[in-house]
N, C-alpha and C positions, 0 to 999 in steps of 0.2 A: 529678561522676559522669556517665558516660554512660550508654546506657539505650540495648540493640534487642534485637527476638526473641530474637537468637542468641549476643549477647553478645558473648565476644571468637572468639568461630568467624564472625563476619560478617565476608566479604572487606576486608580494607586497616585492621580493627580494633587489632590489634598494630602496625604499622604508625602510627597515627594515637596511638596513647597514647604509644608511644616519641616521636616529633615534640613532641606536650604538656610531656611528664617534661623533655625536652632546653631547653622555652622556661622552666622554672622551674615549671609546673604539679603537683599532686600528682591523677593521674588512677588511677578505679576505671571497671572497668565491670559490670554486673548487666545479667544479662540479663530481660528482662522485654516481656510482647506487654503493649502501651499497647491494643489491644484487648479485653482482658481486666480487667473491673474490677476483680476481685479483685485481679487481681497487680499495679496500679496503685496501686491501694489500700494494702497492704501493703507497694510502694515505699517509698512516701511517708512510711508510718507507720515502717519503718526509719530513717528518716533522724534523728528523734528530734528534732528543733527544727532542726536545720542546714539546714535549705535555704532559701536566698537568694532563690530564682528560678526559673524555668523554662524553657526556649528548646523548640518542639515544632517537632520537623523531618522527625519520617515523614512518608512519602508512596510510594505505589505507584499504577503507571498497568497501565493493563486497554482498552485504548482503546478505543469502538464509540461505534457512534451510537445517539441515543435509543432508536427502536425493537429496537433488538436489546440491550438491556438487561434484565435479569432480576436475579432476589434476590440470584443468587452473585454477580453481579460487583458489581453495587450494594457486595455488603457487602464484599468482594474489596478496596473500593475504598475507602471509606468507613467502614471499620472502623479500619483504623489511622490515620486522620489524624482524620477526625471524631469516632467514639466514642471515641478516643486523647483528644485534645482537650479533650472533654467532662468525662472521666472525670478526667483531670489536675486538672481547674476543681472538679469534687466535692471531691475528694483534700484539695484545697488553699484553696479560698475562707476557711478558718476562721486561716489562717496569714497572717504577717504579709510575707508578698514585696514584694522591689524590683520586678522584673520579670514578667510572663508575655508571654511572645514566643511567635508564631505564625506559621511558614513555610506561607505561602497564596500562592497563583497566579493572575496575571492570565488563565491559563484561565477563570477564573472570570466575568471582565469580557469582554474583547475576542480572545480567542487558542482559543477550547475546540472548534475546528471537530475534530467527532468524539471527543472527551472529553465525552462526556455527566454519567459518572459521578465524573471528576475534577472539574469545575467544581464542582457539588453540592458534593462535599466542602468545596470551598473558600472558596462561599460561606459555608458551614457557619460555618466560620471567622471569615470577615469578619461573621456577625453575633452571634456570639460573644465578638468583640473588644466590640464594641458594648454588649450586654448587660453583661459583665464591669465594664466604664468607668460603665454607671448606675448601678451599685450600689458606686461607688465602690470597686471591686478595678482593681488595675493590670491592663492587656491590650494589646497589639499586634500588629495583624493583618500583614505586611507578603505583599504578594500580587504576588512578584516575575515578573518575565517569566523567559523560559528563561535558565540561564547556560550560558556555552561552556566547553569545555574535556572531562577524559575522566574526569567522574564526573559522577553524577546524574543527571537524565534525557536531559542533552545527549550524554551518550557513543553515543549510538544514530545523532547525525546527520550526513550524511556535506557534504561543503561545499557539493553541491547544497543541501542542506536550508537550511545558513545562506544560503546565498546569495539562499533565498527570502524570509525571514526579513527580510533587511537588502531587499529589494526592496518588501515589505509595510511598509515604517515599520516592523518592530519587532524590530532586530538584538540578538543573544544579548551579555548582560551579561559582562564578560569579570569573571573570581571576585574581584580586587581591588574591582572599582569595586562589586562586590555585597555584601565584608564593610563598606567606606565606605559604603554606602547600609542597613545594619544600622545601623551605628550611629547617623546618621541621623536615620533612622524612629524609634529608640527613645528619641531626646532629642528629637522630634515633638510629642510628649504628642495625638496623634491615635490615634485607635481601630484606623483605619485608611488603611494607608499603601500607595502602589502604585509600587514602585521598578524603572520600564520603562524602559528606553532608548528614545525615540519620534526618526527622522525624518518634520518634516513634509514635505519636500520628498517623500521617498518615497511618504509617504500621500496626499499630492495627486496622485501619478502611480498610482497603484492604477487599474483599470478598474474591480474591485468594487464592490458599496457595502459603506461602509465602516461599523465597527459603531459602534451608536450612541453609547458614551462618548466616541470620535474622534473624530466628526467636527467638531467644536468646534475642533478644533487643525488643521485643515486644511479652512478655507474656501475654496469656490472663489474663485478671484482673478478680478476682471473686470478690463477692462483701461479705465484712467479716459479720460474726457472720450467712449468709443464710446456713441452714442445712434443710434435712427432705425433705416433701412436697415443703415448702418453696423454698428451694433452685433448687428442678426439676422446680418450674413454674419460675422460676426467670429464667435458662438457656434453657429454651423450646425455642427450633428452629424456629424464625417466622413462617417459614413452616404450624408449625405443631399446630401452633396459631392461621393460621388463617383458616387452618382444621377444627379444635374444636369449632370455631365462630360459630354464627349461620347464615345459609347458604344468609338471607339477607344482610348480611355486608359481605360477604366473596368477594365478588368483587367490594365495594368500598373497601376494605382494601389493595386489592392487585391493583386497579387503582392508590391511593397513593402513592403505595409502588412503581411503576414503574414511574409516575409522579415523584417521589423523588428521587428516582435515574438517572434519565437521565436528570433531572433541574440539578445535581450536573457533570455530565459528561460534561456538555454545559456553568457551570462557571455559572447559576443563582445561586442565596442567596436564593431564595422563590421559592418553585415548583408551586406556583400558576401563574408564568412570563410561564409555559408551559402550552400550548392549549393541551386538552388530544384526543382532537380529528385531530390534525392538521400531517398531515405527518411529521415521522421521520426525513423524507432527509430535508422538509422545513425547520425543526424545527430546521437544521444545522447538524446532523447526517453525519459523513464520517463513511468508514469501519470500523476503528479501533475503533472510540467510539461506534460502535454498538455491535462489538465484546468484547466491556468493558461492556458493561448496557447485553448483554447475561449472559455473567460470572458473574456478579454481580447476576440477575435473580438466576442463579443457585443455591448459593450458599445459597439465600434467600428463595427457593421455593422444593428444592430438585431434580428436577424434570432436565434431559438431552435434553437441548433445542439442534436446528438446527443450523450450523454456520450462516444461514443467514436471521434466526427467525425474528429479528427486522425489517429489511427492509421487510419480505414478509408479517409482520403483519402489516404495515403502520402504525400506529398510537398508543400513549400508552394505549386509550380504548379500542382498537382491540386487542391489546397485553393483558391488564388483563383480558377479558372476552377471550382471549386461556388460559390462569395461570390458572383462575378457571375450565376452560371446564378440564382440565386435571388432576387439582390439585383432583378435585370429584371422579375422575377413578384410582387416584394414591394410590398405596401403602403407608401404611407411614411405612417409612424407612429412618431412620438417618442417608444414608451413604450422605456424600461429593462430589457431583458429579465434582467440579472441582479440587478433589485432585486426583492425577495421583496414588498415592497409595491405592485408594480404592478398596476393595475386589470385591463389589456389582457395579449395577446400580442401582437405583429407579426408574428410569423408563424413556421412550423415548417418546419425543413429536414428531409427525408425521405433528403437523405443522394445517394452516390455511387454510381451502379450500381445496387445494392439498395438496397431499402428499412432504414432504419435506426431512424423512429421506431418504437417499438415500438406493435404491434398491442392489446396486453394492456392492457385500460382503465385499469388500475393505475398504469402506468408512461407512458399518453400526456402529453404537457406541453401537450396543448389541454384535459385532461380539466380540467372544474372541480372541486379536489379540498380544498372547504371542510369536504364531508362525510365521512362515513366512507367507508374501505374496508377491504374484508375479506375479499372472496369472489371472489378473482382467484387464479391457480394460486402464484403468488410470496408472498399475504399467506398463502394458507393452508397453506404450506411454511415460511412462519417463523412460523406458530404453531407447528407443531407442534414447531420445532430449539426457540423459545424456553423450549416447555414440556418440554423433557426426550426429546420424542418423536421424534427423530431418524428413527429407522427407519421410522416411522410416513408421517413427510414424505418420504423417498426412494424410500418401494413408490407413495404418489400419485404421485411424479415418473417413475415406470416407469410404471404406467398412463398418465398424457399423452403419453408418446413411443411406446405402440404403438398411437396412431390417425394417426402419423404416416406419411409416407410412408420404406420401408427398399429396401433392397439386399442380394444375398445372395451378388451376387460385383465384384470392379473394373467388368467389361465391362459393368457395367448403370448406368456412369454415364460423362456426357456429357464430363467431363473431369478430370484430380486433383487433389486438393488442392495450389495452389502454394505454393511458401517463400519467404518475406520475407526479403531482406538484410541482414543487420544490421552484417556489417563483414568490409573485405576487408583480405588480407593473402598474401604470396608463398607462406609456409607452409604447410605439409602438416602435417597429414590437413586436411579438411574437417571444421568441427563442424557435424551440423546436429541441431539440438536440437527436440524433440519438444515440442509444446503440452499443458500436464497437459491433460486429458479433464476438468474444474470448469468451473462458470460464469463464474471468475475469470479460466479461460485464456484463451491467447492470444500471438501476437508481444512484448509488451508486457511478458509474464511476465520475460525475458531480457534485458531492456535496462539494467537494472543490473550483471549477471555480465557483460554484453558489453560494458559501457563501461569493464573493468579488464582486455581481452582484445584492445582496438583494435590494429591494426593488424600482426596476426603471421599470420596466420591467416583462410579467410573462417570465416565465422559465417551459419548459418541457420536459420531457425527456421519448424518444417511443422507445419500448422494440423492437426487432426484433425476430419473431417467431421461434421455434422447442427448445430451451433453457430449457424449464418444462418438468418434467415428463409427458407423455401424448399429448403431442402438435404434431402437425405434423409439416414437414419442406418444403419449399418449393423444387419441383421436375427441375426448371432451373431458369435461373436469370427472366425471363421477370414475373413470377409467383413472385419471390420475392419484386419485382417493385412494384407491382403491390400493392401489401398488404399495404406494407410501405407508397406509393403514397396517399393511400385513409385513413391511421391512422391519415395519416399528417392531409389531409384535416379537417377528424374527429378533431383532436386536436385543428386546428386553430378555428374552427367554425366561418369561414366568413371573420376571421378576418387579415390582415398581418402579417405575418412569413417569419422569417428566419431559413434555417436550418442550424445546425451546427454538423459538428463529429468528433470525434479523431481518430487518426489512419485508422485501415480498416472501422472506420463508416465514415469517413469524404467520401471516397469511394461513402457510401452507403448516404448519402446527396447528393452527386453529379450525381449521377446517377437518383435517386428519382427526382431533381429539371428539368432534363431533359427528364423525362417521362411525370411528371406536363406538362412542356409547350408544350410537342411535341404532346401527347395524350387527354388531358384535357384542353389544351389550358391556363392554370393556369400557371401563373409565379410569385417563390417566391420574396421578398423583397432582399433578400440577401441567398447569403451560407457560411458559413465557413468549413475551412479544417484545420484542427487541426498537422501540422507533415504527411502529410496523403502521400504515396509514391505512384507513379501509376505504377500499376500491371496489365502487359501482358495476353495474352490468353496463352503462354507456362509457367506462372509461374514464369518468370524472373522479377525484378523490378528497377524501376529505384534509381540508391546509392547502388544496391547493399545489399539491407537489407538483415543484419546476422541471419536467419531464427532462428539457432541453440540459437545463446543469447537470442530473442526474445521467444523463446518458453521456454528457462529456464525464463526469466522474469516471466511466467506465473507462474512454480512451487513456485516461491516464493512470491507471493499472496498468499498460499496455507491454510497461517496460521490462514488469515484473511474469506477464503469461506469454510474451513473444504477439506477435500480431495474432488475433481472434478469425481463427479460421470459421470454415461455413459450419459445421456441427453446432459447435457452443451459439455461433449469432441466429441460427436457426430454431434453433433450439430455444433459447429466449424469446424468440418471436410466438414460437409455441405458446409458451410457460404463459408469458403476460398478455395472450389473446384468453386463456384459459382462469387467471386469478381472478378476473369479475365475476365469472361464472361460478365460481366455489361456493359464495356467497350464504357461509355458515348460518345456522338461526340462532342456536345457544349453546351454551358449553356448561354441565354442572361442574365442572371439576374445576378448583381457585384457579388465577387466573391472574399473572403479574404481568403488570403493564410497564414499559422501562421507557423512559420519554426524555427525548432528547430537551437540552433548557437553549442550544446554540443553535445557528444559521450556518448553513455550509457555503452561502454565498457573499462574500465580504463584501463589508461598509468601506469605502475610505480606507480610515488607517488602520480598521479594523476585522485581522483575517476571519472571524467568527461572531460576527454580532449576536447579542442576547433576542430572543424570540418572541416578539412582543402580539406576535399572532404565524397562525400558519402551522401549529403542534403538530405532530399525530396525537390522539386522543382516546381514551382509553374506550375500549370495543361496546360495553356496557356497563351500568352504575355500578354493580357489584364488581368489577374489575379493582384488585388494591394498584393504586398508581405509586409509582415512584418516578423523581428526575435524576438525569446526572449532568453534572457542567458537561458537554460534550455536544459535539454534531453528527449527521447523518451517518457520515462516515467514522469519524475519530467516536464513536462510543465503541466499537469491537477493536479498535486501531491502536492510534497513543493515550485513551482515556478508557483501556481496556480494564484497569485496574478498577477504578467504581465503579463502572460495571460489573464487575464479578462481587465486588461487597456486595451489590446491592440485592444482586441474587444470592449471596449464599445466608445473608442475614434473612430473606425470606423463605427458603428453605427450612430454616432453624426456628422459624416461626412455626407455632400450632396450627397455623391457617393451610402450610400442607400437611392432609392427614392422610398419609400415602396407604393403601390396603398391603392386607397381608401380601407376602410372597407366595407367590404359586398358585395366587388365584386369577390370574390373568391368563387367558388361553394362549398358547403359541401359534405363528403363523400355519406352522403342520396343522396344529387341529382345525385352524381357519381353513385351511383346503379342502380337509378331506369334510369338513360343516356343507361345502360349498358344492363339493363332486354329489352328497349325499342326497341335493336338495334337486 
């Protein structure tokens, strides 16, 4: 008998009982939430004496970190596999079973970075299994790593992800070697059993520290008979190697050293396949491998980089001549800066240009942070998303952005916002893609959609102002227009463009492409709107967008930008007091609408349910709509891939008929149109 919420209506159901029937099986399914004690209950008591066994294999993920967990997701999470679980063991303790088998995850042990509330569950489990085994009932916890292939929680990850994966010691179990390691576990006769694929040689190459059930399995190696002098230069900390160099070679040593670490994060064999001068994000850069080449950095330099150091240093040459500017000011000091147990710091990089550590005592990494905190504009913005009070936390973050410094036209700022490269190609139109106006935004946002878009086409992508320490914000939306309007043009230089955004930037593309033509007379090639919902002058929108999940979405990025200092959360407050007010009328230029088909808020068993109302909606009739399987988030994420078909097959379409080259005015002429008038 099989057994889910939804019975034989859950995707690949029919499918999977036909398979059963064809190997000799005699297969039923009931539908039934293992959630729900009752109907657990009632299962069970159906079965009338027949049951043999149990195998428990729900599970749903909700992913965020500790603090940004609350009752719903907890139970979101922990309902169907723990209360499931539990309820099964009520059910059934009084019966005489061969088996109870438990699908639990080494999330639980070594793997749960930002699974707060899946770990939980699954420890659930593993002490479950325990329990059950005291009192002499059968139990088997087996608390597998991730398996590959394109079901289960692995279908979400793209071969970057495995390739992290297999990089950390702990590559995806391919499904055979996982039903042989079932069986296994269950002829074990242990409570609990953890069926991981472990390289050690991987795990001794980690820069991280490593979690504490590992490191037993990957001891450092010294290297025998070094004693004395000897043995200190032999285990000298590159650090403090390339200290002691002499000061000519100190930053080619550390431009290699960063050439070689991030040729090996992006899957080359040879750090010489990396341009040391070419952008990050070109060079294929997402968040999370820039948050891996940071940590590695550390570990290699001593020195407490910025969560978003990589990206704001552009390039690996930019990046080793900051190592060196800092490494020369730097104490030497052996602590570990990416060991969470270290007594010290060695020291804080404030970064390239601007300052980057953040100012917000919340978020400094010098701040001593044993004790509480809670009264910083970031903790008290996620109280209020985590209690329900969204709106509450967004009107504070509009008060802290009007003590800031604003602008009320282009001409009252020193210079515009410029566009990051992301990838060049012979092809026309120009993409340059707009930065949602969130704390999340950024260059960065794009680096997945552009790494399935390399080389046809350039690719860019334009910051939107007040986001830096230091910047100002714009004071109404026509002032915001305004800047954006004339980056563009800067960016295109003459040339055809399209604009494109996700979410609230797809907003800010559509309103920019109707300032173009209405005031400038310029009209671009195309727009794309990314999921982009249209938001009212009172704040209402259309579907209905869940304000509250979306702004927890944001906390759990958190891990990847370092805690959201005051700039960026003020900054947003800005932005989204300002998107009702844009409030475009029409746009002649085509016009591709990309429409999410998933829910970013999970059913039951189900991390992404099908959208059966609640869209974003295409702006106007003439808009061409497309869908992708994807959600809010996962269409620029792990479902970045149809996303970028979907756009480049409408590109290729006759419906964009982009104008000549060079008859698009540039931002210069736009000034001096502007000084004239």
């Amino acid at each position: 008998m099989l057994t889910s919420r939804r019975g034989l209506a859950a995707p690949g159901a029919e499918e999977l009982v036909a398979e059963l029937s064809g190997l000799g099986a005699e297969v039923s399914v009931v539908p039934c939430d293992v959630a729900d004690r009752e109907a657990v209950r009632d299962l069970v008591a159906g079965l009338a004496g027949q049951l043999a066994g149990v195998v428990h294999a729900a599970g749903v993920g909700d992913n965020g970190l500790f603090a940004s967990m609350d009752a719903a997701r907890l139970d979101r999470v922990l309902g169907p596999k723990a209360d499931g679980a539990w309820y099964l063991h009520e059910a059934t303790q009084g019966l005489d079973l061969g088996f109870f088998v438990m699908f639990s995850s080494a999330g639980g042990m070594v793997l749960a970075a930002g699974q707060a509330n899946y770990a939980a569950a699954n420890v659930f489990l593993d002490a479950l299994a325990v329990y059950r085994r005291a009192r002499g009932l059968p139990a088997t916890s087996l608390a597998y790593g991730l398996w590959s292939g394109e079901k289960g929680m692995g279908q979400w990850l793209r071969e970057a992800d495995l390739r992290r994966m297999r990089r950390q010691g702990l590559p995806a179990l391919d499904p055979a070697e996982g039903l042989a390691l079932f069986d296994a576990g269950l002829a074990s006769g242990r409570a609990v059993v953890v069926p991981l694929t472990i390289d050690k040689a991987a795990l001794r190459a980690r820069t991280g520290t490593l979690p504490a059930l590992l490191r037993d399995l990957a001891p450092a190696v010294r290297r025998p008979g070094a004693s004395g002098a000897a043995a200190g230069t032999e285990s000298e900390p590159l650090w403090q190697r390339i200290a002691h160099a002499p000061a000519a070679e100190q930053e080619a040593a550390l431009r290699a050293l960063v050439r070689e670490r991030a040729a090996t994060l992006l899957g080359h064999s040879d750090s010489e396949a990396l341009d040391p001068e070419r952008d990050f994000l070109e060079s294929g850069f997402d968040s999370l491998s820039a948050v891996e080449l940071r940590n590695a950095l550390m570990k290699d330099t001593g020195l407490r980089l910025p969560p978003m150091v990589v990206f704001d240093s552009k390039s690996p040459a930019a990046l080793a001549r900051l190592l060196h500017t800092e490494l020369l000011a730097a104490p030497l000091d052996p602590t570990d800066p990416t060991d969470p147990t270290a007594p010290t710091v060695p020291t804080t990089v404030t970064g390239p240009a601007t300052p980057i550590t953040p100012t917000d005592p919340a978020t400094d990494s010098r701040r001593n942070t044993s004790g509480p905190i809670g009264d910083t504009l970031r903790d008290l913005f996620h109280g209020a998303v985590v209690s329900g009070r969204s709106d509450k936390g967004f009107e504070l973050l509009r008060i802290a952005a009007d003590i800031r410094p604003g602008f009320t036209s282009a001409d009252e700022l020193d210079h515009l916002p410029s566009a990051v490269r992301l990838a060049d190609g012979p092809g026309a139109p120009h993409l340059i893609c707009l930065n949602s106006p969130m704390a999340t935004g950024g260059a960065h946002q794009h680096a997945r959609l552009v790494s399935h878009l390399q080389g046809r086409r350039k690719v860019s992508a334009l910051p939107v102002p007040g986001f830096v320490a230091g910047e100002s914000l714009p004071e109404n939306a026509d002032a915001a227009v305004q800047v954006i309007a004339r980056s563009v043009l800067e960016t295109a230089a003459g040339e055809p463009f399209v604009l494109l955004g996700y979410s609230a930037g797809g907003t800010l593309a559509y309103a920019t492409a109707e300032y173009l033509e209405r005031e400038l007379g310029v009209r671009p090639a195309g727009v794309i709107m990314l999921d982009t919902f249209k938001v009212y002058d009172d704040g209402s929108a259309d579907g209905g967008v869940p304000l509250d999940d979306l702004a927890l979405g944001l906390f759990e990025k958190e891990a990847a930008f370092g805690r959201f200092d005051s700039s960026r959360l003020s900054a947003m407050g800005r932005w989204v007091q300002l998107v009702p007010d844009l409030a475009p009328e029409h746009v002649e230029a085509p016009v591709l609408f990309v429409q999410c088909t998933r829910s970013f808020v999970p059913d039951g068993d189900n991390p992404s349910p099908e959208l059966a109302t609640g869209r974003a909606e295409p702006w106007e009739p003439t808009h061409t709509l497309r869908t992708v399987d994807a959600n809010h988030f996962t269409i620029v994420e792990d479902r970045a891939a149809g996303t970028a078909g979907v756009i480049e097959e409408w590109l290729d379409s006759g419906e964009v008929a982009a104008p000549l080259a060079g008859t698009a005015p540039t931002a210069t002429a736009i000034a001096h149109r502007s000084e004239a008038k």
